[in-house]
C-alpha positions as CSV (number, residue, x, y, z in Angstrom):
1,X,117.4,34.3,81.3
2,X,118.8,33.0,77.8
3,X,121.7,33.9,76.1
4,X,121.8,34.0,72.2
5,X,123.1,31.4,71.5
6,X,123.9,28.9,73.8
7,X,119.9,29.2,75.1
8,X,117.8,29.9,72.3
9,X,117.4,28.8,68.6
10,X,117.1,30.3,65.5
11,X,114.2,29.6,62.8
12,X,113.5,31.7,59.7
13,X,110.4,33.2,59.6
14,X,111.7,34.5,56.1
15,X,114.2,33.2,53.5
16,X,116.5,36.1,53.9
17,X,115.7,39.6,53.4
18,X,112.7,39.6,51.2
19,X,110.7,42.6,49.8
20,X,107.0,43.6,51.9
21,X,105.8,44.8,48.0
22,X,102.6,43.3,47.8
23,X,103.1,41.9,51.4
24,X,104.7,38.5,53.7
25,X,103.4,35.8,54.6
26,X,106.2,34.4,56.9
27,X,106.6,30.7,57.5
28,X,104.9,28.9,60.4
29,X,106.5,27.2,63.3
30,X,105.5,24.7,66.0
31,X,105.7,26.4,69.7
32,X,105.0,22.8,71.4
33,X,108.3,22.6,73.1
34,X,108.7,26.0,73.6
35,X,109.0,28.5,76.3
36,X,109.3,31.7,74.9
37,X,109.3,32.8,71.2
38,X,110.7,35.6,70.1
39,X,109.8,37.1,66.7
40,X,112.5,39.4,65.5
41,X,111.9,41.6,62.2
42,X,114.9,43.4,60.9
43,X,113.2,46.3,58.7
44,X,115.1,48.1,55.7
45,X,113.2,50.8,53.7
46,X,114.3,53.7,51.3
47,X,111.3,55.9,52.8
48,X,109.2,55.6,55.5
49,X,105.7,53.2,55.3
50,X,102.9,52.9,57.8
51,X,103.1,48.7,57.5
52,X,101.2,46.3,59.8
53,X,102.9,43.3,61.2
54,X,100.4,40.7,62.4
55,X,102.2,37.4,64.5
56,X,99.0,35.1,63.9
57,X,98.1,31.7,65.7
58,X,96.8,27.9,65.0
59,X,96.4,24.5,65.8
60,X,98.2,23.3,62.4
61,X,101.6,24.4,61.3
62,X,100.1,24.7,57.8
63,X,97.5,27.1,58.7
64,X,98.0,29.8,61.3
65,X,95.3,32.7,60.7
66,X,94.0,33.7,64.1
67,X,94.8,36.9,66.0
68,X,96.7,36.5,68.7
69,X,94.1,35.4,72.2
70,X,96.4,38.2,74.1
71,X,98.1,40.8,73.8
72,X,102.0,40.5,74.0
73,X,105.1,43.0,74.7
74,X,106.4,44.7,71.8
75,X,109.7,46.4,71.1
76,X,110.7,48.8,68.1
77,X,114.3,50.2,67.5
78,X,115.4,52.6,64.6
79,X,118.9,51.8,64.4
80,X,119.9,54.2,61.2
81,X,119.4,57.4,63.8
82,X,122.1,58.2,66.8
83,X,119.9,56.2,69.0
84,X,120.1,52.2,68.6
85,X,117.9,51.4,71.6
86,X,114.5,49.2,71.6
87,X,111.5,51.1,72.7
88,X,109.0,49.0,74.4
89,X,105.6,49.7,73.4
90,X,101.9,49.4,74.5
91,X,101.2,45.5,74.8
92,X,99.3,44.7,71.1
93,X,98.1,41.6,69.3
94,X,100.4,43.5,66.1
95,X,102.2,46.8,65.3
96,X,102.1,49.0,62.8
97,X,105.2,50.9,61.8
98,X,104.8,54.7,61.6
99,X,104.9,56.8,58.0
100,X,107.7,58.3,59.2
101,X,109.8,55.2,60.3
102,X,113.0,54.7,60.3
103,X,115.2,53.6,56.9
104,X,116.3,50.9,59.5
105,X,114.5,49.6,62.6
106,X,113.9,46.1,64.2
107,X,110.4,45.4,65.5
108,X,110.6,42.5,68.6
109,X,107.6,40.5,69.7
110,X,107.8,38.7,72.8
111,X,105.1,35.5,72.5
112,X,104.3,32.9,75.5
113,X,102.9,29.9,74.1
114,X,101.7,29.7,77.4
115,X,99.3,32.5,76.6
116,X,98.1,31.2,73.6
117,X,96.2,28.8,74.5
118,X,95.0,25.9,72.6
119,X,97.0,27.3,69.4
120,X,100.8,25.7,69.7
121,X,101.4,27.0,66.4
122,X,102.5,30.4,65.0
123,X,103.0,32.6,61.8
124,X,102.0,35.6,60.8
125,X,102.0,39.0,58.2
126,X,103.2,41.8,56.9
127,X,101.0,43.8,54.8
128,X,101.3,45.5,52.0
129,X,104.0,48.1,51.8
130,X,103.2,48.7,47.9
131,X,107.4,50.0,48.0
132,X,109.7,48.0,46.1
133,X,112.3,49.2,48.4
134,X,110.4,48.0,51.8
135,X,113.0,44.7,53.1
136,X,111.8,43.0,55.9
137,X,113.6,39.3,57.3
138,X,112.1,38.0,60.5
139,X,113.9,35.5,62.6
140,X,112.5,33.8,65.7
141,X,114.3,33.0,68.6
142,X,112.8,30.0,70.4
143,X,113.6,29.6,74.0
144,X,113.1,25.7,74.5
145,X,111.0,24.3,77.4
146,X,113.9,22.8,78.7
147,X,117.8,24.3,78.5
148,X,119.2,20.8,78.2
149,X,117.4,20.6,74.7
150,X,118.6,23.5,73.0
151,X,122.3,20.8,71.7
152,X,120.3,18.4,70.9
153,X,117.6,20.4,69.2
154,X,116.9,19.6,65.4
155,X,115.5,21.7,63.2
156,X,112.2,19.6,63.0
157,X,111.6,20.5,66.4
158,X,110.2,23.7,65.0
159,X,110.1,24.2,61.4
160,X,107.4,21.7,60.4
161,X,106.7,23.1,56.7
């Protein structure tokens, strides 16, 4: 188990909150010393969009465009509603948010470089939401091979762009 953040490291998949008009491409990271990634959208809309987010794979930092080789466990919370809990969905290779989605939600992937095979590297999408108003950031939370690593860890460890 990891605790945030004594056991797991933060990398931006996105430079802040950034707008999902005419879509994302979110930065790539390296998972090669990595146990666990997990990609973490925070989701801000004025109306509800049916948006696909798409974590894709490769073998290069600079170009991960493959689908994921498995599906992984996915979690989706609307937080703007009475309830603030994450739902656990079907197991996917990507998710698409509902028309009727929340104004704010959070979308949770949970990736096993393990179960990625060759690919040690990963990015990935968010299409286009064609709504100025559609703010998406994504974090990922990088469990490290090894919980001695994560105070000595440098950012290059990861974020190799």
């Amino acid at each position: 188990m990891f605790h945030i953040p004594e056991g797991a490291f933060p990398v931006q998949g996105t430079v802040g909150c950034v707008t999902a008009n005419t879509g994302i491409t979110l930065d790539n990271i390296s998972m090669k010393n990595a146990q666990m990634v997990y990609m973490v959208f925070h989701i801000t809309s004025g109306t509800g969009h049916p948006i696909a987010y798409t974590p894709l794979v490769g073998t290069v930092v600079a170009t991960c465009a493959t689908a994921l080789p498995n599906a992984v466990e996915i979690w989706y919370g609307d937080v703007s509603t009475t309830s603030t809990q994450l739902t656990k969905q079907t197991a996917a290779k990507l998710y698409t948010t509902a028309a009727t989605a929340s104004l704010t939600s959070y979308l949770i992937f949970k990736i096993d470089p393990a179960a990625c095979g060759a690919y040690d590297c990963l990015g990935g999408t968010v299409a286009d939401a064609t709504h100025a108003d559609y703010f998406v950031s994504c974090t990922y939370w990088i469990v490290p091979r090894y919980d001695s690593k994560v105070s000595s860890m440098t950012a290059t460890e990861y974020i190799v762009d």
